[in-house]
N, CA and C atoms as a LAMMPS dump frame, in Angstrom:
ITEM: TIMESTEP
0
ITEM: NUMBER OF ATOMS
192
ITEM: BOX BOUNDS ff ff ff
-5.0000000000000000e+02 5.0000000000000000e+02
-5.0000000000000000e+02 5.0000000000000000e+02
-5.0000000000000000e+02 5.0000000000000000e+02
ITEM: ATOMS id mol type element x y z
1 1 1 N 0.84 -1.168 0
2 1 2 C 0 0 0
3 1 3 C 0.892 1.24 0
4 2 1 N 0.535 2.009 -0.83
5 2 2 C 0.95 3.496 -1.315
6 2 3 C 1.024 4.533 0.138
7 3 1 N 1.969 5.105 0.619
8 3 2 C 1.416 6.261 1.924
9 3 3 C 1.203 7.545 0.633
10 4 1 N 0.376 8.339 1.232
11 4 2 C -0.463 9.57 0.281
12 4 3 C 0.941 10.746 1.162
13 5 1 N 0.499 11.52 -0.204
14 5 2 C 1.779 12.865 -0.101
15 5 3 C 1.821 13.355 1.508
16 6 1 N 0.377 13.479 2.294
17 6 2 C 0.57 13.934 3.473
18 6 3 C 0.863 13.047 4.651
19 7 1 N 0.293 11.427 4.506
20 7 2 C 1.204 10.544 5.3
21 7 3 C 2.391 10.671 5.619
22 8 1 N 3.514 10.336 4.194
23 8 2 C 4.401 10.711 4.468
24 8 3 C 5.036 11.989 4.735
25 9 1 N 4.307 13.355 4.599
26 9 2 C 4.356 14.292 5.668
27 9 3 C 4.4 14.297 7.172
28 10 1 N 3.37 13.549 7.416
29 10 2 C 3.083 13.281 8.614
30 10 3 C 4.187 12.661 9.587
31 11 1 N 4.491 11.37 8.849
32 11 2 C 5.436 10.697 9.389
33 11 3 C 6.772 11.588 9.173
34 12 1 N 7.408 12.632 8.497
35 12 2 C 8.467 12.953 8.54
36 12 3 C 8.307 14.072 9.333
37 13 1 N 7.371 14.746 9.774
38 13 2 C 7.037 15.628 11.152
39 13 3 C 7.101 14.977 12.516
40 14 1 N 6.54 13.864 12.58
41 14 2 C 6.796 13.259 13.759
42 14 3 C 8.185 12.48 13.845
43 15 1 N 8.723 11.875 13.125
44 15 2 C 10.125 11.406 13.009
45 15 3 C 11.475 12.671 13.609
46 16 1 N 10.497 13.943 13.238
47 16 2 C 11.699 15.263 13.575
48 16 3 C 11.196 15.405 14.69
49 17 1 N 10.066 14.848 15.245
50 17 2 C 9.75 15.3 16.65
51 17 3 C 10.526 14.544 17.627
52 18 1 N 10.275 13.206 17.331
53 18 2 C 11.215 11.666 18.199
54 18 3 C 12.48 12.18 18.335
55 19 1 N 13.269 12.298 16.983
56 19 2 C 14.872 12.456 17.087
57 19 3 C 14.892 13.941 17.756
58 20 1 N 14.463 14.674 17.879
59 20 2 C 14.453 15.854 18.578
60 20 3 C 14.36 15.806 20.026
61 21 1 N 12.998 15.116 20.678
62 21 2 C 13.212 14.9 21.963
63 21 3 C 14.406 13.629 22.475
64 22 1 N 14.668 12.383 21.316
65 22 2 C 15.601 11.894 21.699
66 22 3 C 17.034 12.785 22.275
67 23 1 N 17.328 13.872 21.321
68 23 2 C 18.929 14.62 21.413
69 23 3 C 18.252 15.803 22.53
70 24 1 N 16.838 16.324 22.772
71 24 2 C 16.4 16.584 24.207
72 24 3 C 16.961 16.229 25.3
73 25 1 N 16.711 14.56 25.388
74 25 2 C 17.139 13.813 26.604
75 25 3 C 18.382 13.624 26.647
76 26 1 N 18.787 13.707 25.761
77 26 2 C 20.364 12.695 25.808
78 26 3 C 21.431 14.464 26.416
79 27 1 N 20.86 15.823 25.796
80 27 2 C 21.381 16.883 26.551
81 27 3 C 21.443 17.27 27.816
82 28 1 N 19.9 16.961 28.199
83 28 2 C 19.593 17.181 29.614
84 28 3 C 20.1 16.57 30.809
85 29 1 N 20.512 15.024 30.122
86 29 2 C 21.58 14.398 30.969
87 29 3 C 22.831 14.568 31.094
88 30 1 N 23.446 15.667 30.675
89 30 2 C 24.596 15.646 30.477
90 30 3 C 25.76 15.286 29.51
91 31 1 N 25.248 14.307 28.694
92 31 2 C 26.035 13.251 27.57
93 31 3 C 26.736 14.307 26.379
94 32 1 N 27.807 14.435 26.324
95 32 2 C 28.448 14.983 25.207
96 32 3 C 27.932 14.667 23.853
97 33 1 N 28.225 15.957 23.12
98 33 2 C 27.97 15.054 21.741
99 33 3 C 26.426 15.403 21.309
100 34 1 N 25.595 15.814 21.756
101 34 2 C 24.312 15.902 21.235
102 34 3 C 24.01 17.245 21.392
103 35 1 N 23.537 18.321 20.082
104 35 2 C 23.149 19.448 20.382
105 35 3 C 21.842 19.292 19.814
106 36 1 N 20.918 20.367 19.593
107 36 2 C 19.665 20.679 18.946
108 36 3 C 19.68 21.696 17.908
109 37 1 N 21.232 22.296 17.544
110 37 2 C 21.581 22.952 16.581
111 37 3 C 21.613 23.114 15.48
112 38 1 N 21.87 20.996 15.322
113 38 2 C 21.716 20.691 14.133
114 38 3 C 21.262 21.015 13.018
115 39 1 N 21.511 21.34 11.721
116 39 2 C 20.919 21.866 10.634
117 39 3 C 19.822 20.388 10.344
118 40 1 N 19.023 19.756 9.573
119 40 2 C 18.235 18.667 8.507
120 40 3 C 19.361 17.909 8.185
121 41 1 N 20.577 18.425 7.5
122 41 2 C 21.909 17.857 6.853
123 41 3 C 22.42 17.018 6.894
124 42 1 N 22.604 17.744 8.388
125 42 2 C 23.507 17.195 9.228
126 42 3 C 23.189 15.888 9.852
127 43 1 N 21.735 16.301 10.342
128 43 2 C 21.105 14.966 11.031
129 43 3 C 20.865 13.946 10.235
130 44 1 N 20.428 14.229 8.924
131 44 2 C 20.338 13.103 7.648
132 44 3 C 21.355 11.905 8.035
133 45 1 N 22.627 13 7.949
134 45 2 C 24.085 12.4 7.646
135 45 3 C 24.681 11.312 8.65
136 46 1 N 24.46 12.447 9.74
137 46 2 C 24.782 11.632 11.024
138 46 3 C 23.588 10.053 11.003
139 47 1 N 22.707 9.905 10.795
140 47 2 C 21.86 9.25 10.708
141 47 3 C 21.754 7.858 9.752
142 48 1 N 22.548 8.895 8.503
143 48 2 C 22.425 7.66 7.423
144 48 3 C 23.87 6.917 7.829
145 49 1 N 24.508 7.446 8.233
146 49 2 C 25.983 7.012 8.557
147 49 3 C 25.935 6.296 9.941
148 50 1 N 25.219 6.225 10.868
149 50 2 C 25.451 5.252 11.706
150 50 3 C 25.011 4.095 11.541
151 51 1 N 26.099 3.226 12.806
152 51 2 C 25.837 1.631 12.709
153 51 3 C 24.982 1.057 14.106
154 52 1 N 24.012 -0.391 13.359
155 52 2 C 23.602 -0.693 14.638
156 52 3 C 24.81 -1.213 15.689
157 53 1 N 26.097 -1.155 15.464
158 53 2 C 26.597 -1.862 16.383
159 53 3 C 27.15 -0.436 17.845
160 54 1 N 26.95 0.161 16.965
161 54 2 C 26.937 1.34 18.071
162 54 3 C 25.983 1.899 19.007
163 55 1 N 24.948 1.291 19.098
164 55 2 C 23.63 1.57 19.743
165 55 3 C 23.557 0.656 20.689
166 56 1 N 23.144 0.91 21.9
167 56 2 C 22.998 -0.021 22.827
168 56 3 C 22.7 -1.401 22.483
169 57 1 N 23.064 -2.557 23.339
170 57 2 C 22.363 -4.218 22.877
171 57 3 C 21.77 -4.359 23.607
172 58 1 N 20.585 -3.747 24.011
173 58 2 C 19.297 -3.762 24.462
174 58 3 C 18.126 -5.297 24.286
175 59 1 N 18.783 -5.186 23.106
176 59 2 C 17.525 -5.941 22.327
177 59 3 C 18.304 -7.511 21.559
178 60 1 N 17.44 -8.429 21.188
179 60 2 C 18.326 -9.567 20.302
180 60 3 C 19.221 -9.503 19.07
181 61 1 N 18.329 -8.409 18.631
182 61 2 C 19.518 -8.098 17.166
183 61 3 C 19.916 -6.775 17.053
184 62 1 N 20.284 -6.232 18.193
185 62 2 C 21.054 -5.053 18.608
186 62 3 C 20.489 -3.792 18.306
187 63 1 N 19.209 -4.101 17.935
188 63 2 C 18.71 -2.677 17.901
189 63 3 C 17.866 -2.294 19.397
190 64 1 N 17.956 -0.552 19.678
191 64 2 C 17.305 -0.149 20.879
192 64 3 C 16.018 -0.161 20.784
């Protein structure tokens, strides 16, 4: 099934909301490394470029 032009609106508004309060929390604690400065770009980048092996092993196949 097809998502319609504003679905995937939708979902890429709330996706900037998640990763937003994610780098929220991860500031408020203190943790280096995370601003809210970020340009779209940047976060793409940083994003398309990470690995699951760098993310917590939370889970069975290493995703959080």
């Amino acid at each position: 099934m097809a998502l319609s032009d504003a679905e995937i609106g939708m979902f890429s508004i709330n996706l900037k909301k998640t990763i937003t309060g994610f780098f929220l929390e991860k500031k408020q604690a203190g943790e280096p490394g995370y601003t809210l400065e970020m340009n779209d770009s940047t976060l793409a980048t940083m994003l398309l470029t990470s690995h699951p092996e760098s993310l917590d092993d939370k889970s069975p196949d290493g995703y959080v």
